[in-house]
C-alpha positions in Angstrom: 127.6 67.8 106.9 129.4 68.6 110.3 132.4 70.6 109.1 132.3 73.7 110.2 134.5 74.7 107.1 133.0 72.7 104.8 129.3 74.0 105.6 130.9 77.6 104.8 132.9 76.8 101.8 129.4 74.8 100.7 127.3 78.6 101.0 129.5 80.3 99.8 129.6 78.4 96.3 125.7 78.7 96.4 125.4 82.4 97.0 127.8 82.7 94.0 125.6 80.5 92.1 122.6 82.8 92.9 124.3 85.7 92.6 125.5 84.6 88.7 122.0 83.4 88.1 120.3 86.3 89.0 123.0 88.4 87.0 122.3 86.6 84.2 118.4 86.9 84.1 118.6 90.8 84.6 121.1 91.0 82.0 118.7 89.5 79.8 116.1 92.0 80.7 113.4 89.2 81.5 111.8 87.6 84.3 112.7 84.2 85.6 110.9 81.1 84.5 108.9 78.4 86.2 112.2 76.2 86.6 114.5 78.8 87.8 112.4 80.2 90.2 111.8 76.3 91.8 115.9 76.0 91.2 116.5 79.1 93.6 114.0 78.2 96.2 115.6 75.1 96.5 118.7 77.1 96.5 117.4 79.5 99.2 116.3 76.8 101.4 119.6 74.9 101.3 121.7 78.8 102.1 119.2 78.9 105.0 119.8 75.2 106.1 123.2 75.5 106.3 123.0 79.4 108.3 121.3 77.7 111.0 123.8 75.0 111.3 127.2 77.2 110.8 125.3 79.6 113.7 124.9 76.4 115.7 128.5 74.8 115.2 129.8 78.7 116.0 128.3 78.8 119.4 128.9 75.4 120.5 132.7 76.0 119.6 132.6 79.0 121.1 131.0 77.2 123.9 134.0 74.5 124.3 136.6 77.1 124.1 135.2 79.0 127.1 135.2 75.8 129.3 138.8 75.3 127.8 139.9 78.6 129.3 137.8 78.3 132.8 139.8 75.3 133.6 143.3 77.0 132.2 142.7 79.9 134.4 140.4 79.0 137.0 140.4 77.0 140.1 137.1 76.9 142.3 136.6 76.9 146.0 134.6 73.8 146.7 130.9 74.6 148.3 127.6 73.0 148.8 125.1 73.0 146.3 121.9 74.3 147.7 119.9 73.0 145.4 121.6 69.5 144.5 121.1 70.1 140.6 121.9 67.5 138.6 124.2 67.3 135.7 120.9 65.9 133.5 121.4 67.6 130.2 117.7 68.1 128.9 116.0 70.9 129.3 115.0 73.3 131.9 111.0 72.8 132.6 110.4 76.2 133.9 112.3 79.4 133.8 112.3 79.8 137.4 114.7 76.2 137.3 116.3 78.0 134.6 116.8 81.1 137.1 118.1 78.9 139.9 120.5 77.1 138.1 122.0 79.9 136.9 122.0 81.2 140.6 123.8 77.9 141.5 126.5 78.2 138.8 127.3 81.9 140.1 127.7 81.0 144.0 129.1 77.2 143.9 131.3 75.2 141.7 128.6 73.7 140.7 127.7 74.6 136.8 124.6 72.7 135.4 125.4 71.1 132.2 122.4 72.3 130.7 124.4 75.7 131.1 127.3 74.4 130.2 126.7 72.7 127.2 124.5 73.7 124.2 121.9 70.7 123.0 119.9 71.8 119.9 117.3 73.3 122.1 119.7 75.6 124.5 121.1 79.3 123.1 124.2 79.8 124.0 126.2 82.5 126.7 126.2 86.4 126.1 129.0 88.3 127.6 133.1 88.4 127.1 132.8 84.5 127.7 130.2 82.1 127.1 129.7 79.3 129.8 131.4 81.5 132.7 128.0 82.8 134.4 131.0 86.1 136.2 131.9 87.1 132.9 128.1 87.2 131.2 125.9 84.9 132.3 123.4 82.6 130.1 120.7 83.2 127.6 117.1 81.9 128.0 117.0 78.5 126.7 114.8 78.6 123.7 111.6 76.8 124.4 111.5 79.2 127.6 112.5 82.6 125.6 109.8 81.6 123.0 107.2 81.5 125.8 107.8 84.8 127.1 107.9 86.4 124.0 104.7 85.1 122.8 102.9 86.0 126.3 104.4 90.1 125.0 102.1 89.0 122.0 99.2 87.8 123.7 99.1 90.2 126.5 100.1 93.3 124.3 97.2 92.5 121.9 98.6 94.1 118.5 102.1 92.6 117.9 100.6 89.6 117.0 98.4 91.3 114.1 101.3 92.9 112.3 103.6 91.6 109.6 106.1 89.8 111.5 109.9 89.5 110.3 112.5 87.6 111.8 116.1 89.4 111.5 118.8 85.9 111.8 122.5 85.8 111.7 125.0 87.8 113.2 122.5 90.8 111.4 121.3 94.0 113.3 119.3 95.3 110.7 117.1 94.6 107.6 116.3 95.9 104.3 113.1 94.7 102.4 112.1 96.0 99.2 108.8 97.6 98.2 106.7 99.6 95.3 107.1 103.1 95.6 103.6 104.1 95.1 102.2 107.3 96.5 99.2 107.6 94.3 96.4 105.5 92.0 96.3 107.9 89.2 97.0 107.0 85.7 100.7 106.7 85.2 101.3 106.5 88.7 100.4 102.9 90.1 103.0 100.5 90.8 105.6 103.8 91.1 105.1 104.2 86.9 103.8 101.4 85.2 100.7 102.7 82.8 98.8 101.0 80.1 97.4 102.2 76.9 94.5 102.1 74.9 96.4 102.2 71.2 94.6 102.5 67.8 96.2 100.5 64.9 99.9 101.5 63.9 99.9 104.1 67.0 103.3 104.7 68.8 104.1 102.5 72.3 105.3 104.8 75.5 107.2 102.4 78.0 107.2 102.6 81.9 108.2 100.4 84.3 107.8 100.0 88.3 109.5 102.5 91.1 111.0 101.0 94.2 112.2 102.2 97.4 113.4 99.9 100.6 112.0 99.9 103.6 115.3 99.7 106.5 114.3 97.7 109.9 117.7 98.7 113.1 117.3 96.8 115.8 116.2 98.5 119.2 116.7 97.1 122.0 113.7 96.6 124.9 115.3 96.0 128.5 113.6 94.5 132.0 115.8 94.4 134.8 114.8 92.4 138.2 116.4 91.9 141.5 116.3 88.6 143.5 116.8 87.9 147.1 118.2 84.8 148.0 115.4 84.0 149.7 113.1 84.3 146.8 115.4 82.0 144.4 114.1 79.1 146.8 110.8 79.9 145.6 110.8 78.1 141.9 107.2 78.9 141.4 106.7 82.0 143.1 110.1 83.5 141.3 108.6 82.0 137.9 105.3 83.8 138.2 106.4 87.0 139.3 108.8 87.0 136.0 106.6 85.5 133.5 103.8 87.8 134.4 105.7 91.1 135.4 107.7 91.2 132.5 105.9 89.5 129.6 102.9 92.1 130.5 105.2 94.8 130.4 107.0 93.9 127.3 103.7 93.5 125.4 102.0 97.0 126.9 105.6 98.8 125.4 105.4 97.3 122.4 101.8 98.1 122.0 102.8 101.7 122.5 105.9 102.0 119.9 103.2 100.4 117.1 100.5 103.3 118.3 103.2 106.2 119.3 107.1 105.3 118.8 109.0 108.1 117.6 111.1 106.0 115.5 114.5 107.3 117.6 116.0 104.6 119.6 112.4 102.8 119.2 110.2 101.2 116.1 108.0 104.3 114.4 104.7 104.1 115.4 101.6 104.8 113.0 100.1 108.4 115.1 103.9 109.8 113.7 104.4 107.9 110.6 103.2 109.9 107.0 101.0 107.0 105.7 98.6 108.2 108.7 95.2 109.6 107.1 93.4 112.2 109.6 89.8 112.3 109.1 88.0 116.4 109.3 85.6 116.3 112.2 82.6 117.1 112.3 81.2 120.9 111.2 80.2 122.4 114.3 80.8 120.1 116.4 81.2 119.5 120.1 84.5 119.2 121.9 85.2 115.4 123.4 82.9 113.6 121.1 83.1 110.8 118.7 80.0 110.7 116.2 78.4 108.0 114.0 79.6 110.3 111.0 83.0 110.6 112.0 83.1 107.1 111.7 81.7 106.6 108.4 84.3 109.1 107.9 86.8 107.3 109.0 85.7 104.1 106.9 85.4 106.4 104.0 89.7 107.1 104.2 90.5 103.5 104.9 92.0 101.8 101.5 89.2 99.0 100.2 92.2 96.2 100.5 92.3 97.3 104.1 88.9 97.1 105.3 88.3 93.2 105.6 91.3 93.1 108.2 91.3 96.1 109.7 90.3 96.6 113.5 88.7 99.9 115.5 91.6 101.0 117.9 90.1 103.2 120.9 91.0 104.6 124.2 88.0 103.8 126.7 87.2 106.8 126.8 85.5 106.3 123.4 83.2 103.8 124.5 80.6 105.7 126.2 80.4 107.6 122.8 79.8 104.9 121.1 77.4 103.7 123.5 75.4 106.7 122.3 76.2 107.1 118.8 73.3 107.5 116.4 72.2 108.5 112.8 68.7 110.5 111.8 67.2 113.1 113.9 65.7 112.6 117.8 62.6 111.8 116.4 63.8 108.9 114.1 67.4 108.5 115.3 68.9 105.1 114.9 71.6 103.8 117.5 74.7 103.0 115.8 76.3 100.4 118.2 73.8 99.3 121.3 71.7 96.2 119.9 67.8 96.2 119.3 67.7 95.0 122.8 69.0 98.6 124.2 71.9 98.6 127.5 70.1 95.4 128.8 71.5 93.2 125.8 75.6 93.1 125.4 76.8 95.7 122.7 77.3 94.5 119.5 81.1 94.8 119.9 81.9 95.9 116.1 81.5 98.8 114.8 80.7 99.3 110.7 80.5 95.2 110.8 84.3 95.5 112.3 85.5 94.3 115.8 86.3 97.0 118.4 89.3 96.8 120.4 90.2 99.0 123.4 93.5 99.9 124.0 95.1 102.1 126.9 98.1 103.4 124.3 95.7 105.1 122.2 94.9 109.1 123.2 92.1 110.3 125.4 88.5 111.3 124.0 88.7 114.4 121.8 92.6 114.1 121.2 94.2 112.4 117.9 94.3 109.1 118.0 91.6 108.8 120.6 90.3 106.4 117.7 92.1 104.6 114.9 90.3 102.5 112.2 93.6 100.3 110.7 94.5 97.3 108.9 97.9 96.1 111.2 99.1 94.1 108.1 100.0 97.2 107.0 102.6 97.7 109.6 106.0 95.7 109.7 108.1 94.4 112.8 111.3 92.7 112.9 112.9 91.0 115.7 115.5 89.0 116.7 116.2 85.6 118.8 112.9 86.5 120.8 113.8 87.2 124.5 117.1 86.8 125.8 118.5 86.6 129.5 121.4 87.5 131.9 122.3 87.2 135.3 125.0 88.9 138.0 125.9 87.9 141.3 128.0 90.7 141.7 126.2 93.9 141.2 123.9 93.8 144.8 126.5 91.3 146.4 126.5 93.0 149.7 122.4 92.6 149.8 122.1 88.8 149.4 120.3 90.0 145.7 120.7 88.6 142.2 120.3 90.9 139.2 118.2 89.4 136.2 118.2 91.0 133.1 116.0 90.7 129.7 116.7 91.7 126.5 114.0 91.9 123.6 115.7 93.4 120.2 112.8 94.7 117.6 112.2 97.4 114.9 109.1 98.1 113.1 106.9 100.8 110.7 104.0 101.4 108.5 105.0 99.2 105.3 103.0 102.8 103.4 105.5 105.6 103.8 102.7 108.1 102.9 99.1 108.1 102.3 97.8 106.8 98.6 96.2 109.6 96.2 93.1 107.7 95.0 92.2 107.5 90.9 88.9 109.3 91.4 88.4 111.4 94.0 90.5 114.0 96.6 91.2 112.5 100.1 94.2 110.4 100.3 93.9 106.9 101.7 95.5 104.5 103.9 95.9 101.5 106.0 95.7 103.6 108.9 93.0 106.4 109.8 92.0 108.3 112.9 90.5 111.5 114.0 91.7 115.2 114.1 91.2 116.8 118.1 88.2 117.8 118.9 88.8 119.7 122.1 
């Protein structure tokens, strides 16, 4: 299916279908069967299908109209190429290439095709117009923008831990629905829903779920570089300055919005979110520390389904407390994380048979959030189109300089909006747990 119109009058008659089918069952008052849960998965699948190829036949008609215009209203003066590119359509091996074709296109008549023209692999042009490098410039080819995102991931450490959502479309936002459960007591779990123990003839008390949505807007995350000429002749040298600079930098700020985003203009991070548990210290006890019992207290507020997953968070400060951590009196004491082979042997690295990870975001010793213990599947991040890219020739024109811009659009928060009231006992619980200050 090619046409464009065709494609859209095609999801629109399956969206109705959906919508009727779905009307139908909750005007019934029961739950879909077997067969019409496989018949709207296969529904689903088709609506998403055909999104990705209406988005694709958008830009590249977007695309062809842009090059219509240029030659309408444009007329080039002929220059040398500096870099003899080639009109060879594939695409870009590096993002330095990348960078210096679209360089090229800015300075000479000479547009790359792989700019010009959107295979299935290239994005298309952000700005007024697409394919005119003056008026916007070019986004990241794919392959290349997926690289860069995923070194944010690897270098940033806990992005790639939490629940990842990808936001499509011509969409800024997402809603996802959840159970509104704030406690485990009777009557309470799943929002309402309570069973009963019923002698013979007794009368039946309904219930039924709660639910409440959790919203993901789009923020945007920006890196901005300058170029000299001279550097653009540098393929490799330009690639490894970008690649590294900015896919470190990317990572360590996304690190920090999970740990400590305020939510405004940035994802909420868990230190201000209300599903954060803080664990009492100590009695007594001395500023700047971190005991062996204020981790087993920690591990104590974590929720049970969280503690095969979850991860020790801590700044390094923490480490030469744990280094020291132990349980029983001097006489009889037991060290809590240095193997039976003392500081000569490597540390255990876990702590409570779970790994310990140290992170620069977190707070200093004795402050909270020094130390979390957390399960990050607990926490939810949306983003969009991984990494995207611009150029201008025109903003440092009189210092031979080339601006470069990168675009990273993401959301996230706790999936718990508060902490869990347990069915026996008094402290709350939760995917996420650190320590009050002890200073």
């Amino acid at each position: 299916m090619s046409n464009l119109k065709e494609m859209e009058e095609r999801y629109a008659v399956l969206a109705r279908e959906l919508e009727d089918k779905t009307k139908a069952i909750q005007g019934e008052k029961r739950t879909p069967s077997d067969e019409e849960r496989e018949w709207s998965g296969t529904i689903i699948a088709e609506m998403d299908d055909l999104d990705k190829q209406i988005e694709r036949e958008r830009d590249q008609d977007k695309i062809e109209r842009a090059i219509e215009r240029a030659k309408e209203s444009r007329t080039r003066i002929v220059r040398p190429n500096p870099l003899n590119i080639t009109g060879d359509k594939k695409g870009f091996r590096s993002l330095g290439e990348f960078l210096q074709a679209v360089y090229v296109a800015g300075v000479s008549p000479r547009v790359d095709s792989r700019l010009s023209y959107q295979p299935i692999e290239t994005r298309a042009a952000t700005g007024m117009s697409e394919g005119i490098p003056a008026d916007g410039g070019f986004l990241v080819q794919t392959d290349i923008a997926e690289e860069l995102f995923k070194l944010a991931h690897e270098t940033g450490r806990l992005a790639s831990k939490c629940r990842s959502v990808p936001i499509s479309g011509n969409s800024n936002s997402m809603k996802i629905n959840a159970i509104a459960e704030t406690s485990r007591v009777a009557g309470s779990r799943w929002g309402g829903i309570r069973a009963y123990w019923l002698n013979e003839a007794g009368t039946k008390t309904s219930s039924a779920p709660k639910f409440r949505q959790i919203e993901l807007n789009l923020h945007k995350l920006i890196g901005l570089a300058y170029a000299t000429d001279e550097l653009l002749q540098d393929s490799a040298a330009l690639e490894s300055v970008i690649r590294q600079g900015f896919g470190e930098e990317f990572g360590f700020q996304l690190d920090d919005a999970i740990l400590n985003g305020t939510g405004a203009g940035m994802p909420l991070g868990i230190l201000n979110s209300g599903s954060l548990v803080t664990a009492t210290k100590d009695s007594g006890q001395t500023a700047t520390t971190f005991t062996a019992t204020n981790a087993i207290n920690m591990w104590a507020r974590l929720l049970s389904p969280a503690k095969p997953n979850s991860v020790w968070l801590i700044n390094g400060d923490v480490t030469p407390q744990l280094m020291q951590m132990y349980l029983g009196v001097t006489s009889g004491m037991t060290y809590v994380y240095v193997p039976p082979g003392g500081l000569s042997a490597a540390p255990y690295g876990t702590l409570l048979g779970r790994p310990v990870m140290e992170i620069e975001q977190c707070q200093t010793l004795g402050t909270k959030g020094d130390a979390y213990l957390v399960d990050l599947g607990y926490y939810v991040l949306g983003e969009k189109g991984g990494v995207q890219s611009a150029s201008s020739i025109h903003v440092a024109f009189t210092t031979d300089q080339s601006c470069f811009r990168f675009v990273m659009r993401v959301d996230g928060q706790p999936i718990l909006n508060s902490a869990l009231t347990p069915f026996k006992g008094s402290n709350t619980l939760s995917g996420f747990v650190c320590m009050e200050t002890r200073s």
